[in-house]
Structures are given as C-alpha cells and as structure tokens.
C-alpha positions as CSV (number, residue, x, y, z in Angstrom):
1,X,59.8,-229.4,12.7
2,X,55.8,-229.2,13.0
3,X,54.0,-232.0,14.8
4,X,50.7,-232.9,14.3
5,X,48.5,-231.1,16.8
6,X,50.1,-227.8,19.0
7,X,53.9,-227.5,17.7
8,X,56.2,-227.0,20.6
9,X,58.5,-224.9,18.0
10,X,57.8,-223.5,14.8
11,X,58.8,-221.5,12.0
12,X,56.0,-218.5,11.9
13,X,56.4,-218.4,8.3
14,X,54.6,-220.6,6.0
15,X,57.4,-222.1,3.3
16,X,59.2,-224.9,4.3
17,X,63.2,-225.2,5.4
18,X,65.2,-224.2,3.0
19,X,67.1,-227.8,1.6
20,X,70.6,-228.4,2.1
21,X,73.1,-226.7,-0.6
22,X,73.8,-228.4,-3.4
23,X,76.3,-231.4,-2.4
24,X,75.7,-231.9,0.6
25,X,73.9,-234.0,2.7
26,X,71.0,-233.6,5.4
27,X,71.2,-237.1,6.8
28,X,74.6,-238.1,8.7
29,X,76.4,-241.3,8.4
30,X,79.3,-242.8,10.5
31,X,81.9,-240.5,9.3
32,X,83.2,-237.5,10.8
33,X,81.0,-234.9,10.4
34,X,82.0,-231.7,8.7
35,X,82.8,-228.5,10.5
36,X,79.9,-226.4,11.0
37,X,81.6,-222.8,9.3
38,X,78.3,-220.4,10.1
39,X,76.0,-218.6,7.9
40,X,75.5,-215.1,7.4
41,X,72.4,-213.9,10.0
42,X,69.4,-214.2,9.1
43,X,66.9,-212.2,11.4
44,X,64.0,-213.0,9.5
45,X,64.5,-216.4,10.3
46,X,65.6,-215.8,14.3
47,X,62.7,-213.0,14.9
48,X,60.3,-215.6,13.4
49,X,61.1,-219.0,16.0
50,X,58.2,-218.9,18.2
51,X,58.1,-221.5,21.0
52,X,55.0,-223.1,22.9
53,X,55.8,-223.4,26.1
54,X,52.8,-225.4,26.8
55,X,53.7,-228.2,24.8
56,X,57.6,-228.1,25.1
57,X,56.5,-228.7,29.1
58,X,54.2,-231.7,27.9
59,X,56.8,-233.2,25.4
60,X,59.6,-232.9,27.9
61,X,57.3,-235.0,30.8
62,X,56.9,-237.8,28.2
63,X,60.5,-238.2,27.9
64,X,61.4,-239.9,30.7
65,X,58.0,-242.5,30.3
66,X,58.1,-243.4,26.6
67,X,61.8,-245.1,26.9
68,X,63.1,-247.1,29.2
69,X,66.2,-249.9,28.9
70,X,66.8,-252.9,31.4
71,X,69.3,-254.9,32.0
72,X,72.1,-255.3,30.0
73,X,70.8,-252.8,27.3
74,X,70.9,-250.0,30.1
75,X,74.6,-250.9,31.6
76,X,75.1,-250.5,27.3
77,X,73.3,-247.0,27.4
78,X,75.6,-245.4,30.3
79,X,78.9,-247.4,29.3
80,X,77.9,-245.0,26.3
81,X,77.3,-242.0,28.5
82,X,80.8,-242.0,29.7
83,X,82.3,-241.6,26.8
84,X,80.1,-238.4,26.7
85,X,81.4,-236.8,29.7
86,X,83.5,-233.3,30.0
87,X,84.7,-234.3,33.3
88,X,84.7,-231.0,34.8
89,X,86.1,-229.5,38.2
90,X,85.2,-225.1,38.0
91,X,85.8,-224.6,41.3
92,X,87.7,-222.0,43.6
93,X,90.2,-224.1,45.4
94,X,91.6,-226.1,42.4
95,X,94.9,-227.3,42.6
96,X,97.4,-228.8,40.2
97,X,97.0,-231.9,42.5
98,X,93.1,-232.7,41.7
99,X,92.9,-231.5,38.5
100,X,95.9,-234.1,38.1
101,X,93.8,-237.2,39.8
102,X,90.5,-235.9,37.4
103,X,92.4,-236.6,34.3
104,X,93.6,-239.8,35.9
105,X,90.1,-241.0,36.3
106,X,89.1,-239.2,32.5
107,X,91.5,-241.5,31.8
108,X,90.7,-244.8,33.6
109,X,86.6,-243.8,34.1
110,X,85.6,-247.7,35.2
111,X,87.0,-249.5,38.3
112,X,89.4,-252.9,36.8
113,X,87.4,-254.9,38.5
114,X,83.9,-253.5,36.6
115,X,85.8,-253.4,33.6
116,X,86.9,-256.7,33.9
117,X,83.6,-257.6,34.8
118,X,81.5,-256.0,31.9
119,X,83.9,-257.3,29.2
120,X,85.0,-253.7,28.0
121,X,88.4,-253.6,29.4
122,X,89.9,-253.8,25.9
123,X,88.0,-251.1,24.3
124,X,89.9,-248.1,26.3
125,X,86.6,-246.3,27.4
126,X,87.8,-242.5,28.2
127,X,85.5,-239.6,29.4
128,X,84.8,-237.0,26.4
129,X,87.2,-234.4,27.5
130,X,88.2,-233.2,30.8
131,X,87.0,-229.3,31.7
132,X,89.2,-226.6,33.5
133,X,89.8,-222.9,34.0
134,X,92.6,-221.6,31.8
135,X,95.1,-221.1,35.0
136,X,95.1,-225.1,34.9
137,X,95.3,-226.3,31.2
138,X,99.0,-226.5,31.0
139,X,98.4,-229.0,33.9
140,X,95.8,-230.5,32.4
141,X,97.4,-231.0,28.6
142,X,100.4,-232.4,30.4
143,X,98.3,-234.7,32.6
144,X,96.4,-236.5,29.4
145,X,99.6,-236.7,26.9
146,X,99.1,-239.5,25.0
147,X,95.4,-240.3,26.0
148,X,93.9,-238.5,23.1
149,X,91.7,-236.7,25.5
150,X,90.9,-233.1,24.7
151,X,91.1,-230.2,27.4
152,X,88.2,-228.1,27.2
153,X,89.2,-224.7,28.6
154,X,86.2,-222.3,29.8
155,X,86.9,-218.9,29.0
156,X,85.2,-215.4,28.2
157,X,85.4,-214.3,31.6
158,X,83.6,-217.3,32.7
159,X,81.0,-217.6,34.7
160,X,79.7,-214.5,34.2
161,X,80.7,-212.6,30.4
162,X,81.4,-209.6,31.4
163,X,85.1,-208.7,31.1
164,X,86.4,-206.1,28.8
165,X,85.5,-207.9,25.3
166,X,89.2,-207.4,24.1
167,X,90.3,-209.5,27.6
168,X,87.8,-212.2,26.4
169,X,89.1,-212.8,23.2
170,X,92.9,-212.8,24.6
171,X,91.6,-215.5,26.8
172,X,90.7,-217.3,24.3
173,X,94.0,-217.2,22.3
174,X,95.8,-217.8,25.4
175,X,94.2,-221.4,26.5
176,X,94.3,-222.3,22.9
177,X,98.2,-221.5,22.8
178,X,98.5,-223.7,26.2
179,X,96.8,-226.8,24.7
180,X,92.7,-226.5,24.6
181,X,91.3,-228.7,22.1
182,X,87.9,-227.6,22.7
183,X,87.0,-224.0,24.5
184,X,83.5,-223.3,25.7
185,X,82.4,-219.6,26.0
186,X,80.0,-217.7,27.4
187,X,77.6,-215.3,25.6
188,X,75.9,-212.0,26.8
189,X,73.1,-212.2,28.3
190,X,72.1,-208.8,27.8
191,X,72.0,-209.3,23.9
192,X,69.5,-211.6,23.8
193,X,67.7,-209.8,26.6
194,X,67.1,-206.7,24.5
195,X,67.5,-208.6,21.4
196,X,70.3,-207.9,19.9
197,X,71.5,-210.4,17.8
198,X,73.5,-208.8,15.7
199,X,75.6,-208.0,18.5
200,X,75.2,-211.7,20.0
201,X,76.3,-212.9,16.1
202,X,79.2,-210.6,15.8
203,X,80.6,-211.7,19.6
204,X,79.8,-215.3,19.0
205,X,81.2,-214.7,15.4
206,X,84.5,-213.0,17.0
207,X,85.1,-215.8,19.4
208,X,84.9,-218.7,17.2
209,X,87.4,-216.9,14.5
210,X,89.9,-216.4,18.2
211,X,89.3,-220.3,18.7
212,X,91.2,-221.1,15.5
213,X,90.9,-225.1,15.2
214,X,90.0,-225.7,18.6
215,X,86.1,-226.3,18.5
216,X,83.9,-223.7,20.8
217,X,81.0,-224.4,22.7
218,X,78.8,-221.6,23.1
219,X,76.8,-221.3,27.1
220,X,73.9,-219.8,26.7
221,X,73.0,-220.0,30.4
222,X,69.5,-220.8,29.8
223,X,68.3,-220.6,33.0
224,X,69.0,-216.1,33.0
225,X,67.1,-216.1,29.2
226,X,63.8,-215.3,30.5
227,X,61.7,-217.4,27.6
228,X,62.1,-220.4,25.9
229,X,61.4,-218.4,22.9
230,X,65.1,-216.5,23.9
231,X,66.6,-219.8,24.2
232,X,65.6,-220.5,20.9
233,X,66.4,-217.9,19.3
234,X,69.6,-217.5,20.6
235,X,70.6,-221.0,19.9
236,X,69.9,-219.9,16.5
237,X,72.1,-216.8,16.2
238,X,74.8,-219.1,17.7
239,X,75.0,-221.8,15.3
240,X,74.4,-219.1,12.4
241,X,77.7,-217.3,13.9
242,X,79.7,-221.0,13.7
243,X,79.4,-222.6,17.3
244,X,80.4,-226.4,16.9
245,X,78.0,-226.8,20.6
246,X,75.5,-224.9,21.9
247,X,75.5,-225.6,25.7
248,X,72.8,-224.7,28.1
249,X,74.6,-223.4,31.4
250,X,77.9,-222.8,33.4
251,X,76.5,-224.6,36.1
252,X,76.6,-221.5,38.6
253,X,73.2,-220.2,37.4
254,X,70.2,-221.2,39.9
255,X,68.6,-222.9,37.1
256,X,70.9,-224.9,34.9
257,X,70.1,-228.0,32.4
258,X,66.4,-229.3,32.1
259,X,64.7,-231.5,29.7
260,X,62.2,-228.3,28.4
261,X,65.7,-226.1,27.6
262,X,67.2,-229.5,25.6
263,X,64.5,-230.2,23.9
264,X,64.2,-226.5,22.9
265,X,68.1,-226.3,21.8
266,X,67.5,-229.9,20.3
267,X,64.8,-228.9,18.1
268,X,66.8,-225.8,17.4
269,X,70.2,-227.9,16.1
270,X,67.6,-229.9,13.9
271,X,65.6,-226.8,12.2
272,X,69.7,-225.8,11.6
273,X,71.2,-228.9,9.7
274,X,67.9,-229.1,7.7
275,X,68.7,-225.4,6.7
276,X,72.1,-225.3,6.6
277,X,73.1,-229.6,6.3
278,X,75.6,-228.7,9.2
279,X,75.7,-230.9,12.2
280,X,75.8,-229.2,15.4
281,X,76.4,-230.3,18.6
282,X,74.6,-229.7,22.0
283,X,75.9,-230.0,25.7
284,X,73.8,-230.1,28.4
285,X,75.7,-229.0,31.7
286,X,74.7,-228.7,35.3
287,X,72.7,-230.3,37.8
288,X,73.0,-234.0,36.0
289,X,74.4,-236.4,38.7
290,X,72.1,-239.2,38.6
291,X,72.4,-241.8,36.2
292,X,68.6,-242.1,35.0
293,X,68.8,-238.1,34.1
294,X,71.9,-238.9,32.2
295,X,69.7,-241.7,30.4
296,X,66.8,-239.1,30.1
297,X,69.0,-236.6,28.3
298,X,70.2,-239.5,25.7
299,X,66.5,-240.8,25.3
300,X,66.0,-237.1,24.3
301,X,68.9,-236.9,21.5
302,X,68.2,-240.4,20.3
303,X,64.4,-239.5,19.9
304,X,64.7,-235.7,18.3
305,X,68.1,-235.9,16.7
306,X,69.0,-239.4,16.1
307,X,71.9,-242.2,17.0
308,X,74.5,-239.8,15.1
309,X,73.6,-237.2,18.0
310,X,75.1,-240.2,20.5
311,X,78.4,-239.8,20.6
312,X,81.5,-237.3,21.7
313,X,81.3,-235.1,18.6
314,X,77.8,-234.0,18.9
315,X,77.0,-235.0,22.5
316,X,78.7,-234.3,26.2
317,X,77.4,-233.5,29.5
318,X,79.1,-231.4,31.5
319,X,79.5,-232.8,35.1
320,X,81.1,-233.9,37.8
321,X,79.1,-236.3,40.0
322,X,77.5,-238.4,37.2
323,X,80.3,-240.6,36.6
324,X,80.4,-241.5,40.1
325,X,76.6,-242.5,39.8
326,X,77.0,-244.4,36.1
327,X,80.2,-246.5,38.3
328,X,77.3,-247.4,41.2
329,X,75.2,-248.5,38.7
330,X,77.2,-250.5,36.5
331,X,78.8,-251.9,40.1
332,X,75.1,-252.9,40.9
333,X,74.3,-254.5,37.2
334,X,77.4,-256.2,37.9
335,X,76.6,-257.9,41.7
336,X,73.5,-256.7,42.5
337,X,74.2,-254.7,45.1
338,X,74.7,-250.8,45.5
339,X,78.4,-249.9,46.7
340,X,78.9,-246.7,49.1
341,X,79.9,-243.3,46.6
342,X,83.8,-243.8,47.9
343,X,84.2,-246.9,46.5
344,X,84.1,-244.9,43.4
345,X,86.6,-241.6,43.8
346,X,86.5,-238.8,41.5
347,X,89.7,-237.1,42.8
C-alpha cells in the first residue's frame, strides 16, 4: 500500500494489513473468484484512510506516459475492452425499440467484416452486460435470451438516491424478479458527507441482502464526495458492507470517471483483498468515449491490481460511445484508414 517516498494512500496506523483468514488466498488465479460476502465495519480502519491528493494527481499523470501498446498488441488491448463494456443507454426517451437494437449490438459488438478481418470471429466476443432502467429489463432479458449476457438494472432511485428508502429496496427486488443479473445502486451522498458510515454500511448492507444472487455495484458518484479522502473511505465502507463493484458515477454528475478517483478506488479494492482475501470489482462510468482513455483506465488496473483485474468479473466501463470509438480503431488497425462514426451504429 506505501510507496517509497510521499504515499498517495495510507493506513495512518503503523501495523501492517491484517493477512488473509486462514484458507484462503490473497493472490487470484484463473478461476472464478469467490463472492465477496462483507465484513463487519470497522471505523478504526475507515476513519484512519488518509489520502494525498498531491501525489494521487502525480501518479494518475504518469498513467497514460509509462504504458503504451502498438500495433497488433493495442487492437489485442481494446478487443479486450469490449468484453468489458456495460453497454448502457439511461436516457429519457428510451424505447423498447433501441434498447432492442443495443442488445443486438451487445450482442454482435464488431462489424463481420472486422471480425473477419482480425481473426476473432470464432471466439463470440459479447459486451460485459448491457445497462437499463428497470421500466426496460423485461425487454432487455427477452432481447439477450440465450446470449449469456447479463442485464444490469440501475435502481435506488437512480440518478439521484433519494426516494423513500423502503421504495429503493422494492426496486431492487422488483428488477431482480424481472431478470437483472447484475443491479448497480446508488449510495447517499449525504452519509459520507457528514460521515456517517454506519448509516452508509447499513444501506449499502440492506441493498446487497435485497439483490439476492444478482451481484450489486455500488455508485459512489465521486465527482459530489468533496475529497478524495471521502472517496476512499467510502469505497471502504462499501466493500466492508458486501458490494461485488464499487463504481465511480451515474454519469449525470458534472464530474464523473477520472484517473485520480480510479486510482483512489483501485488502491482501495487492493488495501481490501489484502485484509479481507476478497476480490472486488471496480467500474469506472461516465465520460469514457475515446478509445486511448479506455486503454488508460486498463493500463491503471493492469499496473495497481493486476491481469486478474482484466476481465468482466472485476472490470466494466460503463458507456455508451466507446464501443463506437474501439470499432474506428480496430477498422483503422485493419486498413489504415479512419471510417466516418456511422459506419459503426450503436442503435
């Protein structure tokens, strides 16, 4: 957790992290990794995180410099990232009819012809999940039958959080009963605000119990969290409360993802399975279209959390546009040439 000279996060206590229980493992392998179930909260442990924002800024500029693929290694990198994608559409005028075409292209992410092309058509590449409002998971579940690609249903009053707590929870049991796989939640602001994390635990705590099997992500909405010492801290509470994601926006803040917030939650998720040997996931959502900030987020994971932190289990990006951009520039590996945005539909 401590680097050599000015930590960006640390424990302020002196002993070191607590080793994994007795069985189990802190380094992950191939396999499926095991359900994280939560830990009872610790608030010596949350009121002691203390984050340098100084060198969380510095850390996060090197990102993009230190790594950089070419080539063939790059169209590998962001055949990858689409298998990391919760192809999402939140918005107002949804119909049946796109949300239909989305999980289409969830579906069927790459053109035949770049398939073809790259020599992947045989290996079935499918977006992570595909991301709806409840109203449209029965369309959504019906859409994907047989695909073996989850819905992801956002729910707790979503954007926002601040529906009667009783109407959250029903929301949740509702899109689970219609077919979610995966539901992502949002938390209180105001709890981490004023600091309460016992309250933040216990509603993080009540909505993952309401999820049943289907795994939660918890929003955080970085961006409304004030510090990056909040974001910390309350990436903590969540994963001690038993989120299988911690995710950093809804995308309707003003500030959404950024490389500082991921490498915050990143180092947060680590500090966690070297507590707890639990694996926890993270999901950075809004404002990635491009690309080279896709490739930026999974230099990031490769470099703080490792391969095992590369794929569909412990990784998505919420979005819409970036599949569109990956297509171009797969399309452009493939011919050397850049094709116009509608050669590659979303819906």
């Amino acid at each position: 957790m401590q680097a050599k000279s000015e930590p960006a996060l640390r424990l302020a206590r002196s002993d070191t992290p607590a080793s994994a229980p007795s069985g189990r493992t802190t380094h992950l392998t191939d396999i499926d990794v095991e359900r994280n179930p939560g830990t009872p909260l610790d608030l010596d442990i949350v009121r002691g995180l203390r984050v340098n924002r100084s060198a969380v800024e510095r850390r996060a500029a090197t990102i993009p410099t230190r790594r950089t693929v070419k080539k063939q290694w790059q169209a590998g990198w962001l055949l990858r990232a689409i298998t990391l994608i919760d192809l999402t559409t939140l918005a107002g005028d949804d119909t049946p009819g796109n949300v239909k075409r989305l999980c289409a292209k969830a579906a069927h992410p790459l053109r035949p012809d770049l398939a073809e092309a790259l020599g992947v058509a045989d290996l079935g590449l499918t977006t992570g999940a595909v991301c709806v409002y409840h109203a449209l998971v029965p369309t959504a579940v019906e859409a994907l039958a047989g695909t073996g690609i989850p819905v992801a249903a956002v729910s707790t009053g979503f954007p926002a959080g601040l529906s009667p707590l009783e109407e959250r929870v029903r929301e949740i049991r509702a899109s689970v009963a219609a077919g979610a796989r995966e539901i992502d939640i949002v938390i209180t602001r105001a709890h981490v605000l004023t600091g309460n994390w016992q309250a933040l635990y216990d509603e993080v705590r009540l909505f993952r119990n309401a999820c049943g099997d289907a795994h939660m992500k918890a929003i955080l909405a970085t961006g409304e969290l004030a510090t990056l010492g909040n974001v910390a801290r309350a990436s903590m509470v969540a994963m001690m409360a038993g989120t299988d994601f911690i995710k950093t926006s809804t995308g309707k803040e003003s500030v959404n993802a950024t490389l500082p917030f991921s490498l915050v939650m990143a180092r947060m998720i680590r500090e966690y399975f070297e507590q707890t040997g639990y694996a926890v996931g993270y999901k950075p959502a809004g404002g990635i279209r491009s690309a080279k900030s896709a490739l930026e987020y999974l230099y990031l994971m490769k470099e703080e959390l490792g391969n095992r932190w590369l794929r569909p289990d412990l990784f998505r990006f919420g979005a819409s546009a970036l599949l569109t951009d990956i297509e171009r520039q797969l399309e452009h590996y493939v011919t050397g040439r850049y094709s116009a945005a509608h050669r590659h539909p979303m819906v």
